[in-house]
C-alpha positions as CSV (number, residue, x, y, z in Angstrom):
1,X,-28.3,27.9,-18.3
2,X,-27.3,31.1,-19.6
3,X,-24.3,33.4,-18.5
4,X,-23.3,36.6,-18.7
5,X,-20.0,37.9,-20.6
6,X,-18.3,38.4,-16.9
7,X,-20.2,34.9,-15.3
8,X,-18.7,33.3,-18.3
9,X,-15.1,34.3,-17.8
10,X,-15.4,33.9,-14.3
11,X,-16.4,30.1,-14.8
12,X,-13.8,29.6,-17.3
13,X,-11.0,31.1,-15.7
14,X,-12.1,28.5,-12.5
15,X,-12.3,25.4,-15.0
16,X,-8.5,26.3,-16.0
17,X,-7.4,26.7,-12.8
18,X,-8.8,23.2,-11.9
19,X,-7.0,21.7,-14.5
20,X,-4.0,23.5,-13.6
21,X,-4.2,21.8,-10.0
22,X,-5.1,18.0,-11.0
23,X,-3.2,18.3,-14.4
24,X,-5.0,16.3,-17.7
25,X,-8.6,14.2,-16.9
26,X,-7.6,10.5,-16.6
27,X,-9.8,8.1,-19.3
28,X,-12.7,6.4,-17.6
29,X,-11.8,3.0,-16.2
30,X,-14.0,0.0,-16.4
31,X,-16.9,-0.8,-14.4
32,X,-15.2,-3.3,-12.1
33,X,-17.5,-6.6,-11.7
34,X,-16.8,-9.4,-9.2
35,X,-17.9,-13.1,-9.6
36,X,-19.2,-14.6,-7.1
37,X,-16.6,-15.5,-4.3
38,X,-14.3,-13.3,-5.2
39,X,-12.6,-11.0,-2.7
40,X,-13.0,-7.3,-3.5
41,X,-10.7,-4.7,-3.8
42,X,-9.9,-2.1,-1.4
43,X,-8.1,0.3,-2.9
44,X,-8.7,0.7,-6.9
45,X,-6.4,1.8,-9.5
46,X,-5.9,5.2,-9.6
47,X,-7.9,6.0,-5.9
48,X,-7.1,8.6,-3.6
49,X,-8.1,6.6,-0.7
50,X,-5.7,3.9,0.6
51,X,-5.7,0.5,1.8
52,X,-5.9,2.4,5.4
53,X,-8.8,4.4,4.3
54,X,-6.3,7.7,4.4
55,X,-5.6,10.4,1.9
56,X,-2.9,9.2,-0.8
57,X,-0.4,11.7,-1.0
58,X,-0.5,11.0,-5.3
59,X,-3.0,8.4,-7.3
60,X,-2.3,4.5,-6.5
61,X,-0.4,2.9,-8.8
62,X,-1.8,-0.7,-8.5
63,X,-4.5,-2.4,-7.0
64,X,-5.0,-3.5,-3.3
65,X,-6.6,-6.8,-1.8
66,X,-6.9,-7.6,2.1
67,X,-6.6,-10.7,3.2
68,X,-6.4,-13.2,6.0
69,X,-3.0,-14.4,7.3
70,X,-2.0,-17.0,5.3
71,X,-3.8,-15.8,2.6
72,X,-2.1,-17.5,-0.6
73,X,-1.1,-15.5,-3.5
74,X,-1.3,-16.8,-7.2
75,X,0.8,-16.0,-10.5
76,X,-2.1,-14.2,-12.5
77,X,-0.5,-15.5,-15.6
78,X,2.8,-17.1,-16.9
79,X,5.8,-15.4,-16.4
80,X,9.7,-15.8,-14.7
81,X,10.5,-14.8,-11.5
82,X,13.1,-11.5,-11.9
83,X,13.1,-10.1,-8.8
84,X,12.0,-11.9,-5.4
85,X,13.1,-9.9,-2.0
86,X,12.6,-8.2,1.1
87,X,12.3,-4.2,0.8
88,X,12.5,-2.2,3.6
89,X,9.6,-0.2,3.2
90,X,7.1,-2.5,1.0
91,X,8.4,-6.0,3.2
92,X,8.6,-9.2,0.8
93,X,8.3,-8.4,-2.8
94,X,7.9,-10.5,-6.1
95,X,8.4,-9.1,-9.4
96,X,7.6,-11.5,-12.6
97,X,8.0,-10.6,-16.2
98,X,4.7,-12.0,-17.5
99,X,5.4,-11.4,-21.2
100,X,3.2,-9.7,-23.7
101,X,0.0,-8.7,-23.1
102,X,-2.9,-9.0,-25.2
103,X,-2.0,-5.0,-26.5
104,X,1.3,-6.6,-27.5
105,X,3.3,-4.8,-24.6
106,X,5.3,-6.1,-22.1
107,X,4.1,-6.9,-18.2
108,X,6.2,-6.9,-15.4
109,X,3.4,-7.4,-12.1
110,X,4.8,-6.9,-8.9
111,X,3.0,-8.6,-6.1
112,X,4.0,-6.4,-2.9
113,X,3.6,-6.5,1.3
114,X,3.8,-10.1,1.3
115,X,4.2,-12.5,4.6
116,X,6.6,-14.1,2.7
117,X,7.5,-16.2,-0.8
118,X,7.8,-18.8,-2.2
119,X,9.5,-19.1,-5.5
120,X,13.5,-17.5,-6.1
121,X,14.4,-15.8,-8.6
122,X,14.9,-16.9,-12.4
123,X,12.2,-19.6,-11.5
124,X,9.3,-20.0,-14.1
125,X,5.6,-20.5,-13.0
126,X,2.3,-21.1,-14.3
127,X,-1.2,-19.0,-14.5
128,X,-2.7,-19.7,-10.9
129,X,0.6,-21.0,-8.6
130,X,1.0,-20.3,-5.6
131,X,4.4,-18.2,-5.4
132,X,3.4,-16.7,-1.9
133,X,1.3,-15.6,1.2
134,X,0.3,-12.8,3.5
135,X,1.2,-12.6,6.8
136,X,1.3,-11.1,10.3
137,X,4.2,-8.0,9.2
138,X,1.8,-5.3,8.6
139,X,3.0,-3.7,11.3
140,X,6.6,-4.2,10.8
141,X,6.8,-1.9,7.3
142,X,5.4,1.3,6.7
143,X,4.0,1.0,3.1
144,X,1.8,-1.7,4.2
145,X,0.1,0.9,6.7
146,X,-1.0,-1.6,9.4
147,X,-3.0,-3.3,7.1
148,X,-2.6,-6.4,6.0
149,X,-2.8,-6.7,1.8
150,X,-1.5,-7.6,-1.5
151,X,-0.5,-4.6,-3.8
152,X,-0.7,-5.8,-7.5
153,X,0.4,-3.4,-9.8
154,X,1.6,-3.7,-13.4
155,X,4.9,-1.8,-15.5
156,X,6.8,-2.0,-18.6
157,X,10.5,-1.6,-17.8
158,X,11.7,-3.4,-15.3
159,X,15.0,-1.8,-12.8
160,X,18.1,-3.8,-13.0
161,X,21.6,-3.6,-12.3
162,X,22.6,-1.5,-9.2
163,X,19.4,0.0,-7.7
164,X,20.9,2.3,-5.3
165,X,19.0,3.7,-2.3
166,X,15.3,3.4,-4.6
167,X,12.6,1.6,-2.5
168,X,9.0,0.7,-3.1
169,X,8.2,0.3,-6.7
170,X,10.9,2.4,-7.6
171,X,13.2,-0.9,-6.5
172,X,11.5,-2.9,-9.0
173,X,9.9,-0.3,-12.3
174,X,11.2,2.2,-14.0
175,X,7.9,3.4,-14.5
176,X,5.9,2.8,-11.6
177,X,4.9,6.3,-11.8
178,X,3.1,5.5,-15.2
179,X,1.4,2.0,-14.0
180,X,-0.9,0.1,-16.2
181,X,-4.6,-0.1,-15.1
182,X,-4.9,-4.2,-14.6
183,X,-8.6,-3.9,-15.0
184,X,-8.0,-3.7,-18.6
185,X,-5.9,-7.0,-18.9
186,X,-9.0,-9.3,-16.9
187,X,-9.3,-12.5,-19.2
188,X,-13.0,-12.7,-19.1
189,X,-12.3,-9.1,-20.6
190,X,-12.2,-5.4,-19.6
191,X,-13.1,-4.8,-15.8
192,X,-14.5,-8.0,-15.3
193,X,-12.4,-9.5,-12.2
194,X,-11.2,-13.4,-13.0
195,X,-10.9,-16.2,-10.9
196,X,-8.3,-18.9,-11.4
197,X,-9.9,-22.3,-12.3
198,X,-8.0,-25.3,-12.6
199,X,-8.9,-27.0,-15.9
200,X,-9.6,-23.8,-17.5
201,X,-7.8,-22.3,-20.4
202,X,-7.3,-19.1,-20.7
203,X,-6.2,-16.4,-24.0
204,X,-2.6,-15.9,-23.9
205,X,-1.4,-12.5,-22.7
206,X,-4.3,-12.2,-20.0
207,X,-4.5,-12.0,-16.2
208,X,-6.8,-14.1,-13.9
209,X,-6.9,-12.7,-9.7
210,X,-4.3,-13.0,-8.0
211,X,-5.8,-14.3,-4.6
212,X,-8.3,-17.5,-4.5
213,X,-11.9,-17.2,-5.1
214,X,-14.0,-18.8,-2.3
């Protein structure tokens, strides 16, 4: 298609407008592929769409996974507990230092809107432990939005010391605003979704799911 001198400027001056509004063009995540069994995602890295099927207010930081009350939740890799407690807006939180991934940089995963935990801090766990469930508080916290789900999302720096008034992820990362895509970390590689299997090994600096595959 060919435009005109005036078409042209009209299309370009749109275009830069555009990217004025949603700011630079994210890279292309992974085609996310579930194994059989495997609960799916309901609201991806990055979407616009939330766990309630709403409008985000900004791109999602993490990833969320609905699940029955009860649900348990697993360690998706190694790690010590640094942070395991109640937040008023995201309800029963666990943060765990997981080490190095396999890019060489560090992972601090918080597992978030819990029914409750079950590991304290400065504990060390194992790839595929239980360290907690879901339960019946969706209702009870607002960043759970009446739907019951894990949020999973992945940092670098990790908030200590005297946190102040900050809530959410802001309680827990420094750069929350700046998550890592976990997609990229899946043992069985890039945007293929992992299941825990006892018995199994798995490469060092790698995540398997963090809720039981049926």
């Amino acid at each position: 298609m060919i435009f005109s001198g005036s078409r042209l400027f009209s299309v370009a001056a749109s275009l830069l407008t555009a990217l004025a509004i949603s700011g630079p063009v994210a890279a292309k995540d992974p085609t996310v592929v579930y194994p059989r069994g495997a609960p799916q995602i309901i609201s991806d890295f990055h979407s616009m769409m939330g766990a309630n099927k709403k409008l985000r207010s900004q791109r999602h930081q993490g990833i969320d996974i609905a699940g029955p009350n009860g649900q348990p939740i697993l360690a998706v890799a190694d790690g010590k507990i640094v942070d395991a407690e109640v937040d008023k807006c995201w309800g029963p939180t666990i943060s765990i230092d997981h080490g190095k991934g396999i890019d060489g940089k560090r992972m601090i995963v918080l597992y978030g809107h819990l029914g409750s935990f079950l590991v304290n801090r400065g504990q060390t766990v194992k790839r595929g432990q239980q360290i907690g469930r879901l339960g019946n508080n969706h209702n009870d916290f607002d960043c759970i939005v009446r739907v019951r789900h894990l949020h999973l999302q992945i940092g670098r720096v990790r908030r200590g010391g005297n946190r102040g008034t900050y809530w959410g992820w802001a309680r827990f990362l420094k750069d929350g605003n700046r998550s890592v895509n976990p997609h990229l970390y899946w043992a069985d590689g890039p945007g293929r979704v992992t299941c825990f299997k006892k018995g199994r090994s798995y490469p060092a600096g790698t995540l398997t799911y963090p809720v039981p595959c049926k």
